[in-house]
N, C-alpha and C positions, 0 to 999 in steps of 0.2 A: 818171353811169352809166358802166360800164365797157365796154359794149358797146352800140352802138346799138340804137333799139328800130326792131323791123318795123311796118313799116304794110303791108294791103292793101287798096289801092282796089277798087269795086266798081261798074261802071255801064257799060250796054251800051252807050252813045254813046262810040268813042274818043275825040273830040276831048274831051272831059270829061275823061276819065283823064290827057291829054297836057295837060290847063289845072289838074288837083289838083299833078300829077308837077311842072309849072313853079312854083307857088307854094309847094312842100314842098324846092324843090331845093336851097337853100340851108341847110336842118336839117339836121344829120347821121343823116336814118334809113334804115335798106334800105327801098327801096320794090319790094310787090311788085301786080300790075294783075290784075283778074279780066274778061272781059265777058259774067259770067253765074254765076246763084247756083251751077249747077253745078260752074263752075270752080271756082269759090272754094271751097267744100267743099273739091275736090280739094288747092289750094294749102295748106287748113288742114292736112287730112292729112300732108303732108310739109312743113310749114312751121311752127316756133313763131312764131305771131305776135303783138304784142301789143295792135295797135288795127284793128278791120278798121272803115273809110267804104262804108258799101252805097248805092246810090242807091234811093229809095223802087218807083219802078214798072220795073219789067224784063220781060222776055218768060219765061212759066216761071213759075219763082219769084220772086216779090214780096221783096222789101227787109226787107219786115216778118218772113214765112216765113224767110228766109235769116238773120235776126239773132235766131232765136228756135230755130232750131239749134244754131247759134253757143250760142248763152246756157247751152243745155242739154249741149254735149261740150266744150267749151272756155270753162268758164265767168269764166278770169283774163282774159279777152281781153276788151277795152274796146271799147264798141260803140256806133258815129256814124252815124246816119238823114240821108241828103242827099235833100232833096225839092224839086223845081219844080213841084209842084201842090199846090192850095189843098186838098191831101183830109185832111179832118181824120179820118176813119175810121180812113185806112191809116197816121196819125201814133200814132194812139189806139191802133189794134192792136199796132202795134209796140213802144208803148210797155209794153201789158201784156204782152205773150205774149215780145218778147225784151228786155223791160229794157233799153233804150239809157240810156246813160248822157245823150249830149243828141241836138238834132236841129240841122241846119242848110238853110237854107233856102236854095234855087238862087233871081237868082245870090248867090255869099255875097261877102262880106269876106271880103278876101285877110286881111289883119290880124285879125279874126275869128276864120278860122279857125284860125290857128293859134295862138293863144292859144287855143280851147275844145280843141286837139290838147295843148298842151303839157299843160294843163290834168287833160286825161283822164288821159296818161299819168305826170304827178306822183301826182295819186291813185292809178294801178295802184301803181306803186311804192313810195308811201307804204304799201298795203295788205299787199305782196308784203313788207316788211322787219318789219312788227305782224305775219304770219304767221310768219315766220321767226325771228324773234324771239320768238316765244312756246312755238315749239318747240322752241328752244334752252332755253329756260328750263326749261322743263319736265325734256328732258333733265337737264341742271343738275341739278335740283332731284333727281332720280331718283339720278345717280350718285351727290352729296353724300349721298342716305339710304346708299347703296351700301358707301360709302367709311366713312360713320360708323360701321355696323354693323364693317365689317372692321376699322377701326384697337379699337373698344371688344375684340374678341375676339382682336386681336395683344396690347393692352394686360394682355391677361386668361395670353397664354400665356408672354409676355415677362416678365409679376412672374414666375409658377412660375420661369420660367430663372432672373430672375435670385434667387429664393429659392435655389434649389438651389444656382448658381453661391457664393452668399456664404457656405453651407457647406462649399464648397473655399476660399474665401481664410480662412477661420479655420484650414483645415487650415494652410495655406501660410504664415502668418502671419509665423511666426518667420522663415522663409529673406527674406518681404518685407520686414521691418524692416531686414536686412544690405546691403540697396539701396534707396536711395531712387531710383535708375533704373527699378529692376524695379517700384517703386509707380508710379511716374510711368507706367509699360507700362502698368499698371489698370487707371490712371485712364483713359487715351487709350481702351484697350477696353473700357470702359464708356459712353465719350463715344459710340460705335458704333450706341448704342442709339438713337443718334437720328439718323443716317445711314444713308441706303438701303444693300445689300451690295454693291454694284457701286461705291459711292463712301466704301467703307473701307479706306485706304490706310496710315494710320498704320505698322498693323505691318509690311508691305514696308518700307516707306521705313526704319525703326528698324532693320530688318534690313541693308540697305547700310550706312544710316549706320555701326553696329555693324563690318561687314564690312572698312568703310574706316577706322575707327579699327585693326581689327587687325591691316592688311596694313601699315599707315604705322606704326606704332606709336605714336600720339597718345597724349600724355602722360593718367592716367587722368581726374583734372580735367575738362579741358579734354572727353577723349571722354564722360565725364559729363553737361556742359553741355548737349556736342551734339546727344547722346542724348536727352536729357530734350527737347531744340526739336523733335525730327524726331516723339517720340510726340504730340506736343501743338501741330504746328505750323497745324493744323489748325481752331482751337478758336473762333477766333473768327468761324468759318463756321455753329459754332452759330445764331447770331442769322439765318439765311438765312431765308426762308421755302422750305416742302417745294419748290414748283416749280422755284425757283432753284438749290435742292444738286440736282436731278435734270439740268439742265441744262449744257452743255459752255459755258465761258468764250468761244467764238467765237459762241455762241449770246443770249450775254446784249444785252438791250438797253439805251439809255442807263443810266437811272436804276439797271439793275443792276449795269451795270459799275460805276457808283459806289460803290456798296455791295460789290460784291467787290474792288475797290482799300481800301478800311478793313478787312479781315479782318484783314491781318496787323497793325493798330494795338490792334485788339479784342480781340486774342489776348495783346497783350504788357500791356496794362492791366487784363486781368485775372490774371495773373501777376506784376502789382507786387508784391501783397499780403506775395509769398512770397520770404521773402532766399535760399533754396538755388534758384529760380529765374531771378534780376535775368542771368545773364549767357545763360539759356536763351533768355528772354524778347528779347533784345535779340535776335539769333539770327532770332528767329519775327519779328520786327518786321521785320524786313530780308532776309526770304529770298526776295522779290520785286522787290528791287531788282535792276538790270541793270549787265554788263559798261561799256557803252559813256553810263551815265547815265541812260536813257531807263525805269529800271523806278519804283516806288514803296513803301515813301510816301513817303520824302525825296528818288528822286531821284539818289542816289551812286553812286560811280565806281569803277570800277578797286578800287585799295587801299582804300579811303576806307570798303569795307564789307568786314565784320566776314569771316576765311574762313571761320567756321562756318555764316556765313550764303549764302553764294558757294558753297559745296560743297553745302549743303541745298536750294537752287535747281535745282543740276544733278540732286540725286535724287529731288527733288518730280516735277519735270517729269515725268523714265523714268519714272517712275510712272503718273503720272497722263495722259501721252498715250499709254499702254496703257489707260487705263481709259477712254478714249475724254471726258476731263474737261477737256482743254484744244484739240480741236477733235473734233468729233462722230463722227467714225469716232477708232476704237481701231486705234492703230499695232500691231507687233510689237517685238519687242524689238531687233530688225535695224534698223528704220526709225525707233525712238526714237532709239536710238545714233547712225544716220545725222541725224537730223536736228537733236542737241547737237552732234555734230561739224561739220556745217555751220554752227553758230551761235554759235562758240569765237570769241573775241576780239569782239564782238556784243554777245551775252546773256550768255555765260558767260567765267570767270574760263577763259583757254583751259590755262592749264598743268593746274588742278585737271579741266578736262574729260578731259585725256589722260591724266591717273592714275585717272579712274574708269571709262573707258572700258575699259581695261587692266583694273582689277581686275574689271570686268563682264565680260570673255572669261576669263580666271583662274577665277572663280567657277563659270564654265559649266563647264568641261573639269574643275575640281575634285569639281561636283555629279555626274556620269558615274561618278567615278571610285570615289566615295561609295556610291550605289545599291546596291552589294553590300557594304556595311558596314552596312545598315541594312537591319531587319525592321520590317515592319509586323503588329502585331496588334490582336484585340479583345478588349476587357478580361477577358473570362472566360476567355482566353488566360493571362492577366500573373501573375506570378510575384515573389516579392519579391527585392530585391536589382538587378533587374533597371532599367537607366540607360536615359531622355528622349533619343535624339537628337535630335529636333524639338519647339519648344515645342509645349505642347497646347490648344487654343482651343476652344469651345463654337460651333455655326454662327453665333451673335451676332459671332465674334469675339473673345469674350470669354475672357484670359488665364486657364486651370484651372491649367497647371504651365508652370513651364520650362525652358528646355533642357539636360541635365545632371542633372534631378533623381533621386536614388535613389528608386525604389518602396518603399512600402513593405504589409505588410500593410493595414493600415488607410488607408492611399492606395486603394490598390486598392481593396479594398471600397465606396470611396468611389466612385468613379471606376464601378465595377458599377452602383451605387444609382443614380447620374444617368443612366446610359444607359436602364435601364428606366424612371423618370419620367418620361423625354423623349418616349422610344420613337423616338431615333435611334441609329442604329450610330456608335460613335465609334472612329476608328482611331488606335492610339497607335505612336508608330515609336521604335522600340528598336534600342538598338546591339546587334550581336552579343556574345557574351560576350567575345570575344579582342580586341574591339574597344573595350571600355570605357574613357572618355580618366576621369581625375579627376574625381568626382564632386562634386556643389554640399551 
């Protein structure tokens, strides 16, 4: 029991009360004393209590009366008949009219009674957890209908998307085959579809990653690889059960941290398969290992791990300790930053922390400066000829166009038709005309 349980003694002779109170003093219960059925009412009123001992004859109200009260406003309270008289009436009465659980007989066993006390209140409590219990289940039972119905009718609106959606990757097709990066983008936001929205990170993360190949100028190879880990680094989180991907890493318990220490080994074995993947993969298998030795699944140090994997770490993280995924409040982007930079030489590879830290203020004061090179419209706005500044995503997440792409008639059109099926407004951000970089 996490809290003791009350008793209230009940019997007009104090020396009685002060010889229950000496034989109960060593259990751990609140004891509270009545010397008359009227007090004790009173005590019930502003007392939960959960076993009241009445003594059989009092002045007033009788033991029998007083515990058939009781029975009837407080009916969880366990109820114990003390009697020193041979009245088998007023044993009788009481026993119909307030249901005592037992009786005891003055004088008693000390040892007695407290065994028919522990007694009682093992069965309150056994009863009190079958009630509680059974209305949890019930619950249960209610929200799982709850829950079934919702996901059957997400399952029903989610095919439509992604029907519609697979008639833009046909459109898109040809610019997809010229990257197997931008397929690899797809694939990640399709994986989405089985990720709640608040724990869809990929594209962020692909977006730095991307960012910091451009500012370094990482050989294209190599930013290929990288790329391809940062859409898909994710993957082996698949196998999670829903509770668990909802859940923040500081939240998990044993056996889950277990299982989320193997995601990144789940991710890279099922990317064996594929030879344009072997060096992504490795990448994803290691992008939770740590500076100082201390990360998994192997374990390694310093140099010893891969820097694509040592850079992917530092931007997993910004990411996802905004997404409130790696302790349950969600940082800012001030206090992500602050909190990699405090963990440089630690967790993180600290040189690569301070070129991305840098290019994270870069990018800020870049994106400012940006804002007024780009419009936003709605499709029955768009006009052909007219250039993607930003890729374009369905609320799935789900990659429609991207960044760069010329419009064209038949795009657009396209692009019309989904909005009305959906019956979401989708906002498409266009470079100004005088601003258009080289088109994809």
């Amino acid at each position: 029991m996490n809290m003791p349980a009350t008793l209230l003694l009940v019997d007009d002779e104090p020396n009685v009360l002060r010889s229950l109170r000496r034989v109960l003093r060593r259990d751990s219960y609140r004891i509270l004393t009545s010397e008359s059925a009227a007090a004790a009412l009173a005590t019930l009123e502003e007392n939960e209590v959960d076993l009241i001992i009445s003594d059989v004859r009092m002045p007033g109200m009788d033991g029998a009366s007083l515990l058939s009260k009781v029975r009837a406003r407080w009916p969880q309270c366990m109820r114990i008949l003390l009697t020193g008289y041979p009245d088998l009436g007023a044993t009788i009465n009481a026993i119909n009219h307030g249901e005592i659980h037992r009786y005891v007989a003055k004088p008693w066993s000390d040892a007695e009674l407290q065994i028919v006390i522990r007694q009682s209140l093992d069965f309150q409590f056994a009863d009190r957890d079958r009630a509680r219990l059974e209305s949890l289940t019930r619950q249960q039972n209610q929200q799982l209908m709850a829950w079934a119905a919702e996901l059957e009718q997400r399952v029903k609106e989610r095919t439509a998307r992604l029907e519609a959606t697979a008639q833009l990757l046909e459109q898109a097709h040809a610019e997809l085959e010229r990257s197997f990066v931008t397929a690899t983008e797809v694939f990640s936001s399709l994986i989405h579809q089985r990720l709640p929205k608040s724990r869809r990170t990929n594209q962020e993360v692909l977006g730095l990653v991307r960012a910091f190949c451009s500012a370094k100028e990482i050989a294209k190879d190599s930013a290929q690889d990288i790329e391809m880990a940062a859409a898909l680094y994710n993957l082996g989180r698949l196998t999670w059960r829903d509770g668990m991907i909802a859940l923040a890493v500081d939240q998990l318990k044993k056996d889950d941290r277990v299982r989320y220490q193997q995601y990144p080994g789940i991710g890279e074995n099922l990317l064996m398969g594929l030879d344009p993947a072997q060096k992504a993969s490795l990448s994803i298998r290691h992008h939770q290992e740590r500076w100082d030795g201390a990360g998994f699944p192997d374990g390694l140090k310093e140099g010893a791990i891969p820097w694509e994997a040592r850079l992917l770490k530092i931007i997993v993280d910004y990411v996802e300790l905004q997404r409130g995924m790696v302790i349950a409040r969600q940082l800012t982007s001030e206090e992500a930053l602050s909190l990699i930079a405090g963990n440089a030489g630690r967790v993180y590879d600290p040189d690569l922390c301070a070129q991305f830290i840098d290019l994270v203020e870069a990018m800020d004061e870049q994106k400012r400066s940006e804002d007024a090179s780009v419009v936003s419209l709605a499709p029955h706005a768009l006009i052909p000829g007219m250039v993607l500044a930003q890729p374009l995503y369905t609320d799935d997440d789900v990659l429609m166009l991207r960044e760069g792409t010329l419009l064209t008639e038949k795009l657009i059109d396209r692009l019309r038709e989904f909005e009305q099926s959906e019956g979401n407004s989708l906002v498409v951000h266009i470079w100004k005309p005088e601003q258009n970089p080289s088109v994809c």
